[in-house]
C-alpha positions as a LaTeX table, in Angstrom:
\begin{tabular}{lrrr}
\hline
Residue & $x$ (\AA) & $y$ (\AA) & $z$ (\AA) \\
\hline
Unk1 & 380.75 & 257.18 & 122.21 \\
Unk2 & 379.25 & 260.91 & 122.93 \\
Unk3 & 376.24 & 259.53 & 120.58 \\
Unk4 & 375.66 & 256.95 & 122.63 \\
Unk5 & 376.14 & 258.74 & 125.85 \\
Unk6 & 373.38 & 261.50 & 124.13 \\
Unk7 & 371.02 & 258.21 & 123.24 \\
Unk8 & 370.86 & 256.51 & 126.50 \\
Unk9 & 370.19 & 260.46 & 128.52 \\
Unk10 & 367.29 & 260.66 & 125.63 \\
Unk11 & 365.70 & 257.20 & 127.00 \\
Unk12 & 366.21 & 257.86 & 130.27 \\
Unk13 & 364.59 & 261.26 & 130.44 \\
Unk14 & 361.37 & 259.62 & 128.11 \\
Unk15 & 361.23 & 257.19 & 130.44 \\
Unk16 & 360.90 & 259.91 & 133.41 \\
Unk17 & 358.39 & 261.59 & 131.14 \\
Unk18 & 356.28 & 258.64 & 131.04 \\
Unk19 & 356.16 & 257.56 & 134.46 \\
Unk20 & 355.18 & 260.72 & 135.41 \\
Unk21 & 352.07 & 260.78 & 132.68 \\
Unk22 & 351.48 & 257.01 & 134.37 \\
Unk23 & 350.70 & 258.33 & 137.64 \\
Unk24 & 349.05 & 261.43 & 136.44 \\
Unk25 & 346.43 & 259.32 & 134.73 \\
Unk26 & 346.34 & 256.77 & 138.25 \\
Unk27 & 346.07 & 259.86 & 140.35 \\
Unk28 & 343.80 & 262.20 & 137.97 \\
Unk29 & 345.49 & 265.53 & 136.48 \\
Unk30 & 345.00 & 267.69 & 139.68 \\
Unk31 & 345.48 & 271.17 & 139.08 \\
Unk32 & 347.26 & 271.87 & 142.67 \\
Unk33 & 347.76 & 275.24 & 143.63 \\
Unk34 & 348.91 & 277.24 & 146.73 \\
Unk35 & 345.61 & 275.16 & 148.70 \\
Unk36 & 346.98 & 271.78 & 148.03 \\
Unk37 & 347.30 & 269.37 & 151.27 \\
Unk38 & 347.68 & 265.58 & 151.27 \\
Unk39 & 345.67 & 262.38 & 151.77 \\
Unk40 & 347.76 & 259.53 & 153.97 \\
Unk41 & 345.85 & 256.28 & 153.53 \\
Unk42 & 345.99 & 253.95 & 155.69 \\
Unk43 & 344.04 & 250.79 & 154.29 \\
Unk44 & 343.24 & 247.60 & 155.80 \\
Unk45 & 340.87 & 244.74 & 155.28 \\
Unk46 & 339.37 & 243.13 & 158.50 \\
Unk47 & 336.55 & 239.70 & 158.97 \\
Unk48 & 336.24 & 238.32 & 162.63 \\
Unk49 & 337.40 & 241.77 & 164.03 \\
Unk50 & 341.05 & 240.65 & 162.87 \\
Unk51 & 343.01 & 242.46 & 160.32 \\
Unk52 & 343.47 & 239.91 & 158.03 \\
Unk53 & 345.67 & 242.19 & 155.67 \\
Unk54 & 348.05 & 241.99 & 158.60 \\
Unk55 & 347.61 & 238.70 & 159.50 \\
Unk56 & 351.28 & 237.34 & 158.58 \\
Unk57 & 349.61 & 233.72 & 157.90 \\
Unk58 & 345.69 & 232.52 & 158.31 \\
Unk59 & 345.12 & 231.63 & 161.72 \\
Unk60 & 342.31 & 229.01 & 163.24 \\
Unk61 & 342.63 & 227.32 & 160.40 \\
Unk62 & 340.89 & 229.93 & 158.65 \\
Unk63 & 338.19 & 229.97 & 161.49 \\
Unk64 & 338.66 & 233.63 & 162.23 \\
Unk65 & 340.29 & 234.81 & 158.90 \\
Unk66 & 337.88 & 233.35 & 156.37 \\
Unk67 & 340.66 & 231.18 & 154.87 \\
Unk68 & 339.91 & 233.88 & 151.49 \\
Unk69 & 341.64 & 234.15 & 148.43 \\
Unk70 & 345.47 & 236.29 & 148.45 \\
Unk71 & 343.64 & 238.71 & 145.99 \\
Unk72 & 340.55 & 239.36 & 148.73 \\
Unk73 & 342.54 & 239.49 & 151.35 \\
Unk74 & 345.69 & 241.90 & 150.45 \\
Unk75 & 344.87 & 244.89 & 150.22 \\
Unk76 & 347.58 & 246.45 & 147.47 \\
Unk77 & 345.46 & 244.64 & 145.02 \\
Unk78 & 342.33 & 246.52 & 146.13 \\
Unk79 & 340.83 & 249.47 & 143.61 \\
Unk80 & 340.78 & 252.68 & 145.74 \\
Unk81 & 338.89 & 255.44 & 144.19 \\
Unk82 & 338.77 & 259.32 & 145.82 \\
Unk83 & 336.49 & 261.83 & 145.19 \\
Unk84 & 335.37 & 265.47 & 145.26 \\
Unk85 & 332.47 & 265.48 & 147.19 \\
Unk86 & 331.96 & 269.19 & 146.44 \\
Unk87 & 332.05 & 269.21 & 142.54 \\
Unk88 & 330.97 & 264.67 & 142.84 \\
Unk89 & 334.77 & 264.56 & 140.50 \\
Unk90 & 336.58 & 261.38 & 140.77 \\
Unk91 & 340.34 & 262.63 & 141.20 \\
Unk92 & 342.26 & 259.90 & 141.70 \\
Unk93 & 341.53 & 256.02 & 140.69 \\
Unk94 & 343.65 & 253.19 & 141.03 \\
Unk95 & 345.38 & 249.78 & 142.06 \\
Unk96 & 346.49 & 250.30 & 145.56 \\
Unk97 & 349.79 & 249.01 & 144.88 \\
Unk98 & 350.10 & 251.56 & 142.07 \\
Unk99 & 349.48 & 254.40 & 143.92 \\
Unk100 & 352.23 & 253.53 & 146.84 \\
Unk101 & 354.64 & 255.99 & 146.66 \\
Unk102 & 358.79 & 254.52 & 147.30 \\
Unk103 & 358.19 & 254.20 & 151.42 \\
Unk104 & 355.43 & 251.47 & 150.48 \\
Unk105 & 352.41 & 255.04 & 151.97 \\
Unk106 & 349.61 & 256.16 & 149.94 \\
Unk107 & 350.14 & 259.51 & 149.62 \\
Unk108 & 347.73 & 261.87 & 147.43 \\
Unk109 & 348.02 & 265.31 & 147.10 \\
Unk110 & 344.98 & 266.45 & 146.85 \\
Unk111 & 343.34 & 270.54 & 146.91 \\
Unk112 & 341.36 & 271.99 & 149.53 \\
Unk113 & 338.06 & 270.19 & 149.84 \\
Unk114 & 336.01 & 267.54 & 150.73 \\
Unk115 & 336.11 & 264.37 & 149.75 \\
Unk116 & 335.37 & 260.73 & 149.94 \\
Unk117 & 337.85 & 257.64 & 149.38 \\
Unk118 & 336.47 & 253.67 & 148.74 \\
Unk119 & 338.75 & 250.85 & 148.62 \\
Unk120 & 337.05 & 247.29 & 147.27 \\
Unk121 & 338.51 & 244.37 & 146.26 \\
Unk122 & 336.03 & 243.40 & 143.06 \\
Unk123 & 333.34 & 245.37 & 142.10 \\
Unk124 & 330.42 & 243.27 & 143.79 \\
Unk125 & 328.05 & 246.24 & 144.31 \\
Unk126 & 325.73 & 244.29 & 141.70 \\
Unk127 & 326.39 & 240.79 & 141.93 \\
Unk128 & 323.13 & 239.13 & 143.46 \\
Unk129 & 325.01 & 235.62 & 144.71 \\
Unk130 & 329.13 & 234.59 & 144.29 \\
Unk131 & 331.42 & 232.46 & 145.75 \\
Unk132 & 334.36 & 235.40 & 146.36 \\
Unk133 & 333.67 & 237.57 & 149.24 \\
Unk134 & 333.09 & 241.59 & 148.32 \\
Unk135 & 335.03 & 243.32 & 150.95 \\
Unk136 & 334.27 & 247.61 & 150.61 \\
Unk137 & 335.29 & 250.58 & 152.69 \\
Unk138 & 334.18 & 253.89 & 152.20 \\
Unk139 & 334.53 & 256.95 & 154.37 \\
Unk140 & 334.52 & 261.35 & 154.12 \\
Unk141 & 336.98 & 263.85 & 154.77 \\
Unk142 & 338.58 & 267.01 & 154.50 \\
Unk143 & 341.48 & 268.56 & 153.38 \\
Unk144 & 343.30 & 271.56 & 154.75 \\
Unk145 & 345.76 & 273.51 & 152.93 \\
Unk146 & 349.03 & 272.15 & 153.47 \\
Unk147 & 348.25 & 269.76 & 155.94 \\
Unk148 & 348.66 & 266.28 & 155.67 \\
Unk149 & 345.26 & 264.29 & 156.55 \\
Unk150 & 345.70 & 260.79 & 157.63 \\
Unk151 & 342.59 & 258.85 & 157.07 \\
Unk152 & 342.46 & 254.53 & 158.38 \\
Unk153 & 340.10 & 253.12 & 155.97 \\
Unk154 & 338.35 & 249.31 & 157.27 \\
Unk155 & 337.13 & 247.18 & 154.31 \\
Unk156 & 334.87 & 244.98 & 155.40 \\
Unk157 & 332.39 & 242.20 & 154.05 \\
Unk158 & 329.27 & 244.24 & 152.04 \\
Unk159 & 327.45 & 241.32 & 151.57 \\
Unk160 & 325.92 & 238.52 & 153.30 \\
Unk161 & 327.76 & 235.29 & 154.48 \\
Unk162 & 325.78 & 231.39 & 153.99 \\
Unk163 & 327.20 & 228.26 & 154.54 \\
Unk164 & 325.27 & 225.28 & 154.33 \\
Unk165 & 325.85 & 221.88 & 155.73 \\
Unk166 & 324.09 & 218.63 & 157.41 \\
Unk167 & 324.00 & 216.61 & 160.00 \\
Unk168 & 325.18 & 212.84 & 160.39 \\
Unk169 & 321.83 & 211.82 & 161.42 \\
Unk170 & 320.06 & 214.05 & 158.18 \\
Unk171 & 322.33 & 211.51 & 156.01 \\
Unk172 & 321.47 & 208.58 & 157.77 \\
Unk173 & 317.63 & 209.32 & 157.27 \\
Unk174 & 317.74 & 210.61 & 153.82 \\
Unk175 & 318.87 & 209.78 & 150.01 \\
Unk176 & 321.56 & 212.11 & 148.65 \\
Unk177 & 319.49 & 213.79 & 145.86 \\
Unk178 & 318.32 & 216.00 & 148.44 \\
Unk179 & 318.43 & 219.72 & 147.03 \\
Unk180 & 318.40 & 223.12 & 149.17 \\
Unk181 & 317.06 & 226.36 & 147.93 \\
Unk182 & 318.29 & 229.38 & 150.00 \\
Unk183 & 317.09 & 233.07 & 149.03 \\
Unk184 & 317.62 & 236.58 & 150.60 \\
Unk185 & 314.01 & 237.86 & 149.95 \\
Unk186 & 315.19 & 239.95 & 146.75 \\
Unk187 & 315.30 & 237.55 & 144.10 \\
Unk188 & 319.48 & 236.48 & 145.76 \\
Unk189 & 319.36 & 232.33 & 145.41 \\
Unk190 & 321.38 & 229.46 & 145.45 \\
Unk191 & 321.11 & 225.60 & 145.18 \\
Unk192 & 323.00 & 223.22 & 147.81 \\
Unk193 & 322.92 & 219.81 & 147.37 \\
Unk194 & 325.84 & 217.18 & 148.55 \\
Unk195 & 328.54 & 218.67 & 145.89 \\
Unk196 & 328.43 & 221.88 & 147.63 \\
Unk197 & 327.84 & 221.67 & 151.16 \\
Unk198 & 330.02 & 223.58 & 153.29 \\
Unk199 & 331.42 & 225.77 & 150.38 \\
Unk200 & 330.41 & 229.31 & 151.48 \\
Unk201 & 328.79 & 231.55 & 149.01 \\
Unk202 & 327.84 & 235.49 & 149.38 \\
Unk203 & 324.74 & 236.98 & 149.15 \\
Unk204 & 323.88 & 240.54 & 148.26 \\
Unk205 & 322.51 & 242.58 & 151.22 \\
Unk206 & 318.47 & 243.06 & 150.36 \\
Unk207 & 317.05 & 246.68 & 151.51 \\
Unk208 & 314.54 & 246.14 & 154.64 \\
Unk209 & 314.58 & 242.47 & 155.11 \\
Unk210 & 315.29 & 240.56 & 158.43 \\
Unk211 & 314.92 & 236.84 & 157.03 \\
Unk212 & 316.06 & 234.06 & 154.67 \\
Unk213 & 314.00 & 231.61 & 153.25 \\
Unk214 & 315.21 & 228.20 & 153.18 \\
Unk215 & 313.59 & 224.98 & 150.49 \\
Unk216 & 313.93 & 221.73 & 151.42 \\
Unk217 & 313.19 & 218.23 & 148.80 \\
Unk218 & 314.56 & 215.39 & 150.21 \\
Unk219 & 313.81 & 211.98 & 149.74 \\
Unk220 & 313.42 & 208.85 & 152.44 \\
Unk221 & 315.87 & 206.27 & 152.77 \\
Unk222 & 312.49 & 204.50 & 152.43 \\
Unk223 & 311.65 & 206.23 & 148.99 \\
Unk224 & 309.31 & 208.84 & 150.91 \\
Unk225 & 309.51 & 212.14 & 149.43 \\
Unk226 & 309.53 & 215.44 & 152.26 \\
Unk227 & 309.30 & 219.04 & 150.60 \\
Unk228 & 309.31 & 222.10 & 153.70 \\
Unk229 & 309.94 & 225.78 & 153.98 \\
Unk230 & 311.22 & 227.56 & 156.71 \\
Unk231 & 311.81 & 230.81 & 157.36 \\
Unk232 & 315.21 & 232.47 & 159.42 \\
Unk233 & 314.59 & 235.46 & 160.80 \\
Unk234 & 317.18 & 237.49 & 162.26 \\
Unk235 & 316.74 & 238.29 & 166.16 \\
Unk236 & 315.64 & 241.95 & 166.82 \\
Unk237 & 318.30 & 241.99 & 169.72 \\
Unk238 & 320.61 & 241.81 & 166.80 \\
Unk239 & 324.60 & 243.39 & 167.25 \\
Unk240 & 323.94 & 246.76 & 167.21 \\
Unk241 & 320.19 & 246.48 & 167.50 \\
Unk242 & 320.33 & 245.90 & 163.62 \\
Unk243 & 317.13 & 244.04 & 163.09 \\
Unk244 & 317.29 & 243.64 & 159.30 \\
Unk245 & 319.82 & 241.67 & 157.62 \\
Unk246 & 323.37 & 244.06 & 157.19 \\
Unk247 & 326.54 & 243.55 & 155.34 \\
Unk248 & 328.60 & 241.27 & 157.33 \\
Unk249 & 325.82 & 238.97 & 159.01 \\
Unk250 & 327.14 & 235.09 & 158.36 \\
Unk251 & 324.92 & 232.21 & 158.43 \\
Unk252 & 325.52 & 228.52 & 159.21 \\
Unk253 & 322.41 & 226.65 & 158.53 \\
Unk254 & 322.67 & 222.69 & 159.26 \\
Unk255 & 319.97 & 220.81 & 158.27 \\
Unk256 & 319.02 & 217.91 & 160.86 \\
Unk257 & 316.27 & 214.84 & 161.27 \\
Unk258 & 315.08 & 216.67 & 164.28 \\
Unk259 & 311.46 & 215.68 & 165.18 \\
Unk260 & 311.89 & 212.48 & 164.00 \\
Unk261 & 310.24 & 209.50 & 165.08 \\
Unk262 & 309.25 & 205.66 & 164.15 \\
Unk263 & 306.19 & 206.56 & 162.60 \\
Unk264 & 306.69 & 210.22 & 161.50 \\
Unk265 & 310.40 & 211.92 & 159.23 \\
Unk266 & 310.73 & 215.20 & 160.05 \\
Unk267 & 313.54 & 217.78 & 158.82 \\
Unk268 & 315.11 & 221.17 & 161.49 \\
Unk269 & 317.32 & 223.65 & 160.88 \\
Unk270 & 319.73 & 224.93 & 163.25 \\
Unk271 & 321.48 & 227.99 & 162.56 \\
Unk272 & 324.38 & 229.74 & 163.79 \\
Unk273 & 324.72 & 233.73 & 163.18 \\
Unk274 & 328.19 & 235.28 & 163.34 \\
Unk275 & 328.57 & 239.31 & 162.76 \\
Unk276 & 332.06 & 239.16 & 161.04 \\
Unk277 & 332.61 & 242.96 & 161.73 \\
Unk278 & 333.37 & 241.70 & 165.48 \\
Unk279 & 333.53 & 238.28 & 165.25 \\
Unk280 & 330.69 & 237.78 & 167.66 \\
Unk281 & 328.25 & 234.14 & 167.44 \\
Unk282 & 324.64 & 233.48 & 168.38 \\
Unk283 & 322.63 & 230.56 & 167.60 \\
Unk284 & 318.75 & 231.81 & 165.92 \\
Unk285 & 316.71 & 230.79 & 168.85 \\
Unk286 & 314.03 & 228.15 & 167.60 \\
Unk287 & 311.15 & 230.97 & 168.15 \\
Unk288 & 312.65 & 232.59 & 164.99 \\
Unk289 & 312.28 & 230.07 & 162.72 \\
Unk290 & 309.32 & 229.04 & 161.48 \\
Unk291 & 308.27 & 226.08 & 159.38 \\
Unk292 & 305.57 & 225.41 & 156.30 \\
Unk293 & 304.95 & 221.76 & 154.89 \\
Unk294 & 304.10 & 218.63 & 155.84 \\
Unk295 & 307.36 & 218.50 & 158.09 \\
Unk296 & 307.19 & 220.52 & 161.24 \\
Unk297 & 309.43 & 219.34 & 164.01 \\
Unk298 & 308.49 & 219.66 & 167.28 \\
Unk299 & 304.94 & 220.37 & 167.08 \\
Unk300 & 301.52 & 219.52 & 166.27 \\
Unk301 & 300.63 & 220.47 & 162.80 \\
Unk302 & 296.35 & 221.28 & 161.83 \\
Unk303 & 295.38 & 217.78 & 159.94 \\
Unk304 & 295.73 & 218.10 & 156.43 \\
Unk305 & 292.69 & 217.19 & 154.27 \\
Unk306 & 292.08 & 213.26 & 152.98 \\
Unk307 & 294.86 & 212.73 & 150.23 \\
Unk308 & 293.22 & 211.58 & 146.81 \\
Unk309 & 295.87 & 209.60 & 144.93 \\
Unk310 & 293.48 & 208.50 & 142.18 \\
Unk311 & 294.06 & 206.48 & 138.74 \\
Unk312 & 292.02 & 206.06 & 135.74 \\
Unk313 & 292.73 & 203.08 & 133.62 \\
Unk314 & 294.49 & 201.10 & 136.23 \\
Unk315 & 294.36 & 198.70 & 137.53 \\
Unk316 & 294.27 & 197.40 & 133.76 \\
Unk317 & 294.25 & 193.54 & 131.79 \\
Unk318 & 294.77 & 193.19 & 128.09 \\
Unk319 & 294.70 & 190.88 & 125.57 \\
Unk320 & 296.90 & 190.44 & 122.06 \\
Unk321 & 298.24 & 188.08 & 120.29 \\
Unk322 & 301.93 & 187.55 & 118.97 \\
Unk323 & 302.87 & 189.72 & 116.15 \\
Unk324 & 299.89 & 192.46 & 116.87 \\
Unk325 & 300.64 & 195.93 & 115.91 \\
Unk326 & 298.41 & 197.06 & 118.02 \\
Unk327 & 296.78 & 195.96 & 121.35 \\
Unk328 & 292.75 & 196.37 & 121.74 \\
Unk329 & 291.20 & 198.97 & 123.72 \\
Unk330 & 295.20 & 200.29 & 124.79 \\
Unk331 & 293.93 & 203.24 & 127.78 \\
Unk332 & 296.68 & 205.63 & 128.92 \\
Unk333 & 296.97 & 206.07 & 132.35 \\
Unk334 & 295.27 & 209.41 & 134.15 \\
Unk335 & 296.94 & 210.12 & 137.62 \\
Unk336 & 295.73 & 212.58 & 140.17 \\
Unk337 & 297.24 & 213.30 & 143.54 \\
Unk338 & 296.49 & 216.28 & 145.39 \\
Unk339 & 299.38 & 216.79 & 147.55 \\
Unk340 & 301.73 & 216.18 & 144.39 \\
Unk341 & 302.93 & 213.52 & 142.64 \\
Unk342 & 306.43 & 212.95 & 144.74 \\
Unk343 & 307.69 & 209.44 & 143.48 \\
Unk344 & 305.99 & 207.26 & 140.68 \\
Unk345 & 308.12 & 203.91 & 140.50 \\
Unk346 & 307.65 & 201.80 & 137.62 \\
Unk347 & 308.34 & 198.12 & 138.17 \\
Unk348 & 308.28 & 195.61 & 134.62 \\
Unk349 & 307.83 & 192.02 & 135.22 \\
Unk350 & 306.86 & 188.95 & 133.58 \\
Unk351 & 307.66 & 187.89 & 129.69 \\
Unk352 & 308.69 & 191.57 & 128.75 \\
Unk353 & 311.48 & 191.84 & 131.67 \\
Unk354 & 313.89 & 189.69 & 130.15 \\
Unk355 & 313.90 & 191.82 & 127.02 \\
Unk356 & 314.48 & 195.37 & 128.30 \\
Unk357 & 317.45 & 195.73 & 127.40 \\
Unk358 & 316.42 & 196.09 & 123.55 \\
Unk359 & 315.05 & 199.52 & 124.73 \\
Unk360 & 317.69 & 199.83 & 127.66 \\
Unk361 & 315.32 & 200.08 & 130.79 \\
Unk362 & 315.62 & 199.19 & 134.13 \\
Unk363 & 313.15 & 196.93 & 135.59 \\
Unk364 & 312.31 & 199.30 & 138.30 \\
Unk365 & 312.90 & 203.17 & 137.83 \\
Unk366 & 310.93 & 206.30 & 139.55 \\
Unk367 & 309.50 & 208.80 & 136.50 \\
Unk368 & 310.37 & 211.49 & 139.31 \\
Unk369 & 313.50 & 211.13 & 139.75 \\
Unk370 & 315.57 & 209.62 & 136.53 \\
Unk371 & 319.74 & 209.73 & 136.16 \\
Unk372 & 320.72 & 211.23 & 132.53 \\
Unk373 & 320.84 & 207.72 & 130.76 \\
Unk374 & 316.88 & 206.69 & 131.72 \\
Unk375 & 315.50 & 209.91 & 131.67 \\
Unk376 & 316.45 & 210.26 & 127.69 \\
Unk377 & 315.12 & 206.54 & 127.09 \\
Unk378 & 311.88 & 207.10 & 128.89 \\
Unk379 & 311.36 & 210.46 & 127.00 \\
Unk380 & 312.22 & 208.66 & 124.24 \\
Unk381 & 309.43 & 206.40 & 124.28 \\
Unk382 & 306.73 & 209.24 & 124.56 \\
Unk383 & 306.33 & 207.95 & 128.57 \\
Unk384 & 306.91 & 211.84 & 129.67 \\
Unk385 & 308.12 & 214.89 & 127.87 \\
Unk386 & 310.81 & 217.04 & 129.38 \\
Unk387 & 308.26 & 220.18 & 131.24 \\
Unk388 & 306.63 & 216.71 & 132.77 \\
Unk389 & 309.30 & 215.22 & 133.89 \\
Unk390 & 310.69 & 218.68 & 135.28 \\
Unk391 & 307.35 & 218.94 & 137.36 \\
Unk392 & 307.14 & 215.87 & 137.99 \\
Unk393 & 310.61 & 216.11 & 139.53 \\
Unk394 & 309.71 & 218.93 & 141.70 \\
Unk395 & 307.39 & 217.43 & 143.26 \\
Unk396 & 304.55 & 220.09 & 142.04 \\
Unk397 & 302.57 & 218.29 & 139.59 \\
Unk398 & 298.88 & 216.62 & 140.50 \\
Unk399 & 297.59 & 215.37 & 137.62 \\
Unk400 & 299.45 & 213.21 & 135.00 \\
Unk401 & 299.06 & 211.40 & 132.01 \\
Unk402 & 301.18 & 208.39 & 131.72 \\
Unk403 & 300.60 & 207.45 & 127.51 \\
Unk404 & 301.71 & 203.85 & 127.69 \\
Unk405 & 301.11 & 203.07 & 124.23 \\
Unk406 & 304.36 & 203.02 & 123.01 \\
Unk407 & 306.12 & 200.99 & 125.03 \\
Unk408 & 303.33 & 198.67 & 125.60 \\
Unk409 & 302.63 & 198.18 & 121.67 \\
Unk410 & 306.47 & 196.52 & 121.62 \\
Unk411 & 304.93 & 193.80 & 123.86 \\
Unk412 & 302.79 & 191.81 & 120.94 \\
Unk413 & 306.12 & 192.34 & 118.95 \\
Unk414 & 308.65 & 190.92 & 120.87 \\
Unk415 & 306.91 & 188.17 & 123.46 \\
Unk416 & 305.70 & 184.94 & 121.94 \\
Unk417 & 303.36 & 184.60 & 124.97 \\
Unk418 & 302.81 & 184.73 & 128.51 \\
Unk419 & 301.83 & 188.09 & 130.76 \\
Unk420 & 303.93 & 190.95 & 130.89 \\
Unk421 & 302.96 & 193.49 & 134.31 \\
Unk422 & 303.91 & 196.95 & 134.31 \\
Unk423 & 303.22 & 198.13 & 138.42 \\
Unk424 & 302.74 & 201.46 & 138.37 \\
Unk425 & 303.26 & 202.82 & 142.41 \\
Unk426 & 302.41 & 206.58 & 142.97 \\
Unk427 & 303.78 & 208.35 & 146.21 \\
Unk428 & 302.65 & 211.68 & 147.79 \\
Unk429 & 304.80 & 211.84 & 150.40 \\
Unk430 & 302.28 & 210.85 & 152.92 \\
Unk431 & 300.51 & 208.07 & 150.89 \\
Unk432 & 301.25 & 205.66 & 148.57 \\
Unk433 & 298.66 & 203.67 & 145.69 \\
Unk434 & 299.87 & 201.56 & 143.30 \\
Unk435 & 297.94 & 199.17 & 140.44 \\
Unk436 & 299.17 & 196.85 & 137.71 \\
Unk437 & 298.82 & 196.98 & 134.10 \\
Unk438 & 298.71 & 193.37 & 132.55 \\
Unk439 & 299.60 & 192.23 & 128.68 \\
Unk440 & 298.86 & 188.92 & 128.17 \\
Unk441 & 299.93 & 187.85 & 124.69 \\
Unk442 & 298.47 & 184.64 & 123.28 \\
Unk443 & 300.41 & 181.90 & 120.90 \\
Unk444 & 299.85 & 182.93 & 117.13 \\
Unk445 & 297.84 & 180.57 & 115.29 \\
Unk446 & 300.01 & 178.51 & 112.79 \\
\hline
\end{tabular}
């Protein structure tokens, strides 16, 4: 029973032994003399001017909390760091909950000195665009032999705030392939299109910037195709006077049909600018954004120069006869459009429509703009290769090549007789010009 009794004091003390080397490693191996004094932390993490690590339950519906994550919001999960600002020596490092002493305080003992203590929730110092917040504090101070020091330490957003969204009257006007580019300036982007809108997404601060830039491709409900810019800049009357864009800044940016009219699509941006660190709102005034494309709402825009949509080899006839490999005189297709090729619909009538579904084609589909299943037929049949069909897609590319040759030499092999018209309708977002290709396959002789 004594051997027992012996066994179990043995454990216990290790145990003692090791909890101690536990926190020595959290807290760094301090060599505390007769100038030791003590660091009281008190930590909290605050968006909207509330302190959400307080907040007993998210309030507004997560209006004025951020509706975040448990991990970016409490604050025992948060990595606090302290250092010696004297000798630049990180003395203590560690999981806020680990370094809680048995009254739930953040106690440190810490020499005579100065120092500096940061509390962050991830490290997002280098992260360029996420969807988790990256909340930081960091502040200086001193320590007085044996005096305890009590330092509050906010951790706010370091990073910049977007949400995206549109209006009822954008999704009225236009398709939903539409596809938003927002940047920060400093090579920061992200994509919205209608699986992400309203999901908010951080940005990282850029040095000396005061704008975002915002892309816009969005197609007609009438199959036009609208590409703009526009620039947000952020008011110099800013919070603070802050001109460029600081950590904390959140933007709404809804994208509307304003402008619009019967003859003319347009595409605004209204945009909403909250500094979280207060939890004050403006709306951008419409002075500070500025527009570039063929879509400028409310204004007159300088006439753009004559579009040239032009073809060579189309409109085209030919001429084969049943059972032809081959078809006479076969041109491809040269297309040239100056503004950029937005839309080029294909439409296949006639002998050859019936029989599509041997090669699994529509009868009408847009080269531009092709869902997974079409796109790998069409490339397929040599119509496009996959850089074309990305540029193509984009709306940048002027000149293209359409090599019909390989579909149309199935014509001669599949249709007795009769014409077969392949309408080939090319879109620059301003104009359209279209032309017809025509097979006409004659009876083989008996």
């Amino acid at each position: 029973m004594k051997r027992y009794k012996g066994l179990i004091w043995l454990l216990g003390l290790m145990i003692g032994f090791s909890s101690c080397e536990m926190r020595d490693e959290i807290l760094g191996k301090n060599e505390l003399g007769e100038n030791a004094g003590t660091l009281e932390l008190n930590l909290t993490s605050v968006y909207n001017g509330v302190e959400m690590s307080r907040a007993g339950e998210v309030v507004d519906n997560g209006t004025t909390t951020g509706n975040f994550n448990e991990e970016d919001i409490n604050v025992d999960g948060y990595t606090l760091v302290v250092t010696n600002t004297d000798t630049q020596e990180e003395v203590a490092k560690g999981l806020v909950s680990e370094l809680k002493n048995a009254d739930g305080k953040v106690l440190i003992p810490l020499n005579e000195g100065n120092y500096s203590v940061k509390a962050y929730n991830y490290d997002g110092a280098n992260v360029s665009v996420s969807e988790r917040p990256y909340f930081k504090g960091e502040q200086t101070f001193s320590v007085k032999k044996g005096i305890s020091t009590s330092v509050g330490l906010t951790c706010k957003l370091s990073c910049i705030e977007m949400e995206l969204g549109v209006t009822a009257s954008f999704l009225e006007a236009f398709k939903d392939d539409y596809s938003i580019t927002v940047d920060n300036g400093d090579n920061a982007n992200q994509i919205f299109n209608k699986d992400n809108l309203g999901k908010k997404y951080y940005f990282q601060t850029p040095s000396q910037k005061n704008s975002l830039n915002v892309s816009v491709k969005a197609t007609s409900t009438e199959g036009n195709f609208i590409e703009l810019v526009a620039t947000v800049q952020k008011p110099a009357d800013a919070e603070g006077g802050i001109a460029n864009l600081a950590d904390g800044d959140s933007f709404v940016i809804n994208l509307t049909d304003e402008g619009s009219t019967d003859s003319y699509l347009s595409i605004g941006l209204t945009v909403d600018l909250t500094f979280t660190e207060v939890g004050e709102t403006i709306e951008i005034p419409v002075e500070n954004i500025t527009y570039d494309g063929p879509s400028v709402p409310g204004g007159e825009t300088d006439p753009e120069p004559e579009a040239a949509i032009t073809f060579e080899g189309l409109p085209a006839k030919y001429t084969c006869t049943a059972g032809d490999s081959e078809i006479e005189g076969l041109q491809d297709v040269h297309i040239s459009a100056t503004r950029g090729i937005k839309n080029l619909n294909v439409t296949i009538s006639g002998e050859i429509a019936g029989l599509l579904g041997m090669v699994q084609l529509p009868e009408t589909f847009d080269i531009c703009n092709m869902d997974e299943d079409v796109k790998e037929k069409v490339i397929g049949l040599q119509l496009v290769t996959d850089d074309e069909y990305n540029q193509l897609h984009a709306g940048t590319c002027t000149d293209f090549t359409f090599k019909l040759g390989s579909l149309l030499v199935l014509i001669p092999k599949v249709v007795q007789s009769g014409d077969s018209v392949f309408n080939l309708s090319v879109s620059d977002g301003v104009d359209t010009k279209s032309g017809d290709i025509t097979v006409t396959v004659n009876p083989k002789e008996e």
